[in-house]
Structure formats: structure tokens, C-alpha cells
C-alpha positions in Angstrom: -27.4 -19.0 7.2 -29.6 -17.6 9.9 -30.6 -15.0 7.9 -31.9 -17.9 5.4 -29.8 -18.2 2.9 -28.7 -21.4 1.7 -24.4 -22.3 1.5 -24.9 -22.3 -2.5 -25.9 -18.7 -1.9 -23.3 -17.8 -0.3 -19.8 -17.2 -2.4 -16.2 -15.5 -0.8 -14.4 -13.2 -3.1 -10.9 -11.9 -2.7 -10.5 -8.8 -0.3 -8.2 -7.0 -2.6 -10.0 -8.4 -6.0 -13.0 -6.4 -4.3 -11.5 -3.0 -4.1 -9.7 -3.9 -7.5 -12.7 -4.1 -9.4 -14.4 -1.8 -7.9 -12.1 1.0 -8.4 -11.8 0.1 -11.8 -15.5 -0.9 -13.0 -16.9 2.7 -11.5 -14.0 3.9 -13.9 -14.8 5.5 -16.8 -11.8 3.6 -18.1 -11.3 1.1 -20.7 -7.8 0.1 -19.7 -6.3 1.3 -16.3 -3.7 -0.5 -14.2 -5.3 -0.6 -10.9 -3.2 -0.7 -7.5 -4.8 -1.9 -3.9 -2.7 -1.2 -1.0 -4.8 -1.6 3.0 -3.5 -2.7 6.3 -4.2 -6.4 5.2 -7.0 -8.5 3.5 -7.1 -12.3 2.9 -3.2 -12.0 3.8 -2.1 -9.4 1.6 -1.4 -5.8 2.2 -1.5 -5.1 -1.4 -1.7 -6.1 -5.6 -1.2 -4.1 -9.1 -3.6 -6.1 -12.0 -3.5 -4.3 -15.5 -7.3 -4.6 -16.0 -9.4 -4.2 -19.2 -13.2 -4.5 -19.9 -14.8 -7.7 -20.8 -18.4 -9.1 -21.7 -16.6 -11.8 -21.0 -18.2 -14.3 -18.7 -16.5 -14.6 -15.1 -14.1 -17.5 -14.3 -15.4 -20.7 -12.4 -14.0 -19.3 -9.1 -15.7 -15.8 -9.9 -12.6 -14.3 -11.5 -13.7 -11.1 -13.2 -12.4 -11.5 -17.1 -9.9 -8.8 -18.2 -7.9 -8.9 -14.9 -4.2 -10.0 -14.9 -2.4 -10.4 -11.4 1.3 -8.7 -11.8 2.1 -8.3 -8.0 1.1 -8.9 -4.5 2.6 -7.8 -1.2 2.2 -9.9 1.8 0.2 -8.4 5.1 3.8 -9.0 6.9 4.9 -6.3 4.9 2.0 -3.7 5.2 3.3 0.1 4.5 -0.5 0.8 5.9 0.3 -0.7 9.1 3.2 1.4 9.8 1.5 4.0 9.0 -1.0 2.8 11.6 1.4 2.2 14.3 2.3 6.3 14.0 -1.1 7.0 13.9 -1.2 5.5 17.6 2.1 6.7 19.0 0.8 10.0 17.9 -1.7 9.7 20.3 -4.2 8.8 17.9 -7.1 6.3 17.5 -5.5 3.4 14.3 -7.2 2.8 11.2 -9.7 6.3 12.4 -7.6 9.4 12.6 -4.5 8.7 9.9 -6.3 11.8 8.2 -4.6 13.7 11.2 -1.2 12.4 10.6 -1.5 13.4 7.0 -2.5 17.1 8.1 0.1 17.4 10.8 2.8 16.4 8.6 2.5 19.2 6.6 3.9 21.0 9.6 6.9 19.1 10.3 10.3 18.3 7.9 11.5 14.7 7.6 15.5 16.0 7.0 15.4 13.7 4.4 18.9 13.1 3.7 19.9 13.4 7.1 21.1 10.0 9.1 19.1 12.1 12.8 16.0 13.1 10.9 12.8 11.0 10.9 12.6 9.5 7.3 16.1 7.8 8.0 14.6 6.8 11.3 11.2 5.2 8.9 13.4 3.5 6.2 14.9 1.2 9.1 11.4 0.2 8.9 10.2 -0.4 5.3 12.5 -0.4 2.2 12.2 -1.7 -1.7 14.6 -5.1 -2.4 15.5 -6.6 -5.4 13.5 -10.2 -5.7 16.0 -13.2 -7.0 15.6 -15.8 -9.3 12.9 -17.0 -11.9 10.1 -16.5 -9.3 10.9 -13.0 -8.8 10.7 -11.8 -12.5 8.5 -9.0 -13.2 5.7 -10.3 -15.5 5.7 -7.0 -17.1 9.2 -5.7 -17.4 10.6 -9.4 -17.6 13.1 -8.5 -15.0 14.0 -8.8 -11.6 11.0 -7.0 -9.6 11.3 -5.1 -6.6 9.4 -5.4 -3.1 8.0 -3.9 -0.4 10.4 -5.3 2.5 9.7 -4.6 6.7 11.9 -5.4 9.3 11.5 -8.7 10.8 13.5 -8.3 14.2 10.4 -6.5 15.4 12.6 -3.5 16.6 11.0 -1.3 14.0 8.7 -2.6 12.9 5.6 -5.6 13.7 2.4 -6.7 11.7 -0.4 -4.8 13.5 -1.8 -1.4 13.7 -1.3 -1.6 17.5 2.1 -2.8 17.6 4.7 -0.8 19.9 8.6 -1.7 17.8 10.7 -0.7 20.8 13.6 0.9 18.8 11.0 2.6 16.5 9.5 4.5 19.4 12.7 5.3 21.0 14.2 6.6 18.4 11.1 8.9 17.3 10.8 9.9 20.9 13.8 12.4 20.3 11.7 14.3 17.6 8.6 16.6 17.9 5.1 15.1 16.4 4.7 17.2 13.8 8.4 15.9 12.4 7.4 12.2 13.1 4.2 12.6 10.8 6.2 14.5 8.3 8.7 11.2 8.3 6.3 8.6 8.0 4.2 10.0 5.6 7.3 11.2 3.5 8.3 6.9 3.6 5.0 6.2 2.8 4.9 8.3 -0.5 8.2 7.2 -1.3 8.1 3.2 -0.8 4.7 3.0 -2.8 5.5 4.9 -5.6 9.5 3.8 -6.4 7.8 0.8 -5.8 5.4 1.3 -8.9 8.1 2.9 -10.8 10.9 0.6 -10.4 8.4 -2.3 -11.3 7.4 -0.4 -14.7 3.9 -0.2 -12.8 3.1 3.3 -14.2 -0.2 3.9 -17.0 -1.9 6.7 -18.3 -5.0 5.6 -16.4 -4.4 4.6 -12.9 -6.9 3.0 -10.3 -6.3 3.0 -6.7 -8.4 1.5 -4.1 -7.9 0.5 -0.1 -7.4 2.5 3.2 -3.9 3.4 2.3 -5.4 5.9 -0.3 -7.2 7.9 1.8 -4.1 9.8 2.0 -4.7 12.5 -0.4 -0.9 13.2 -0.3 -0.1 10.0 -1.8 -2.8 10.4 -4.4 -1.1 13.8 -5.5 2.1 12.0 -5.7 1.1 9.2 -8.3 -0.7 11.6 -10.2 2.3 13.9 -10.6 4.3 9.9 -11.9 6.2 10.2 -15.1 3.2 8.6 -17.8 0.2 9.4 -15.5 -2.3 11.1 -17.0 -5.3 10.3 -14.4 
């Protein structure tokens, strides 16, 4: 308003709608199923909408046509933000240097597999769980869906980038960095996509769009999904 505009100038849109339809409108798509996953935005961490294009005109709240919701995951459950927190007990600046996580993993081993390694250490902190009941059917399977699940004692696990979970940095402070990195970015790549397959989330055209995807590790990991194609 101080910049003169008037309040019928001015309109919100959702924060993970945004990077929805942008990924999928500078697409050269006609049909993609398009994934968001960030720290958090407008109280999610992250959504899957099958998307298609429209000369369709928009909804009365702005809604772009062609979009249909199929799953949401709250910012309490943020795989981004626990990627974050490493980013910071690494010594690192959150939400800046994650790139340097993703480099220094390839240095380190998770021992995936192994109850002392680093990935069993993560999964304490994020795992998939079978929704129940009518209200956690999978709108495009038609069964139960799965979600992203944290901890919620706060020993592994809290809802912002600078958070310290006391039993998460105790136990990684047995293992080198480069072995921590290689654990939480192994977790990461795992969670998000058994999450997608699991959920039948999987296309021939995929969009992706949010912080989380800056890591190009993930990236190579969906593309190499059963059914991708790009």
C-alpha cells in the first residue's frame, strides 16, 4: 500500500501452488505430475497435483484450471528441515550451503543396513506411515496412502532449520562429517521417493519445484524411478 497500490490490487496465492505452476507452465509438458517439497510455505512442507494445460479460465480464488491436489505434507513434517538442521551441525550456514552437504556426502557411507551407521541414526528421524481410515485414501490409487512422518518427542527431530534434537546430535557426534552427510542425504533420497512410489506418484513427465530440489542427487534419483521418462 505505500507503494500505491490499492488492496483490490493486491491478491495472495498459495506458496506451494507458486512453485507448482511454475515448474510446470515453463514445461514443455502437456501432462506432468508435478511435486513441491521446501522447508515450509503457507504451512506445508510439500504437495503432488497431476496437472494438465487449460485455456480454461482461473477459479474465483485464482486456482489455475487443470490442477488437481493429491497430497500435501505438513511443515511439522519437513524432510527439507532436517536436512537443514545437518546443514548447521555440519558447521554450515541453513538454507545457504546444503549444496555442501550434498558434495561431502559423496565422501562418506551411510552403512545402510547397519543399526551404528548414520542412515539408521536419520530414520529415527523421518519415516513413511500408513494413513487410516476414509480420510487417508489415496485419491489416485484408492488406497490407503502413505506419509511423510517426523518425530514428535523433539529428541530427533524439531520444525526449524536451526533446531539442535539433543539425541540426533549425540548420536551423530560418534561419526565423521563426511558419514553424517552421506546419512542424511541417503534418508533424504529415500523418504521422498518411496514416498512417491508407494503413493503410485510416479509419470512419464515429472515436475519438481522448491529448495529441496536443489539437490541434484535427488533429481538423479527420481529420474532413474520405474515409469519416468523426464
Amino acid at each position: 500500500l505505500k507503494m500505491g497500490f490499492s488492496r483490490a490490487q493486491i491478491r495472495w496465492y498459495d506458496h506451494h501452488l507458486c512453485h507448482a505452476y511454475a515448474a510446470f507452465y515453463c514445461s514443455p509438458f502437456d501432462r506432468a505430475l508435478v511435486v513441491t517439497f521446501d522447508g515450509r510455505g503457507d504451512c506445508l512442507s510439500g504437495t503432488v497435483f497431476e496437472a494438465r494445460r487449460s485455456d480454461e479460465p482461473a477459479g474465483p480464488g485464482g486456482e489455475p484450471p487443470g490442477f488437481q491436489l493429491l497430497s500435501t505434507t505438513t511443515f511439522l513434517d519437513s524432510v527439507a528441515y532436517l536436512y537443514s538442521i545437518v546443514t548447521q551441525v555440519l558447521g554450515f550456514t541453513p538454507f545457504h550451503h546444503e549444496g555442501k552437504v550434498t558434495g561431502l556426502a559423496a565422501k562418506g557411507n551411510s552403512r545402510r543396513g547397519d543399526d551404528n551407521g548414520t542412515f539408521a541414526i536419520f530414520s529415527k528421524a523421518v519415516r513413511l506411515e500408513e494413513e487410516q481410515g476414509a480420510r487417508g485414501l489415496n485419491p489416485r490409487t484408492g488406497r490407503q496412502a502413505w506419509a511423510i512422518r517426523t518425530d514428535t518427542t523433539g529428541e530427533y527431530y524439531k520444525a526449524f532449520s536451526t533446531a539442535k534434537p539433543p539425541a540426533l546430535i549425540r548420536e551423530l557426534s560418534a561419526h565423521s562429517a563426511e558419514d553424517i552427510a552421506a546419512g542424511v542425504q541417503d534418508i533424504t533420497e529415500h523418504i521422498v521417493c518411496e514416498y512417491l512410489v508407494r503413493n503410485g506418484f510416479t509419470a512419464p513427465q515429472i515436475c519438481v519445484a522448491g529448495g529441496l530440489f536443489a539437490n541434484v542427487k535427488l533429481n538423479q534419483r527420481l529420474r532413474q524411478l520405474p515409469g519416468v521418462a523426464n
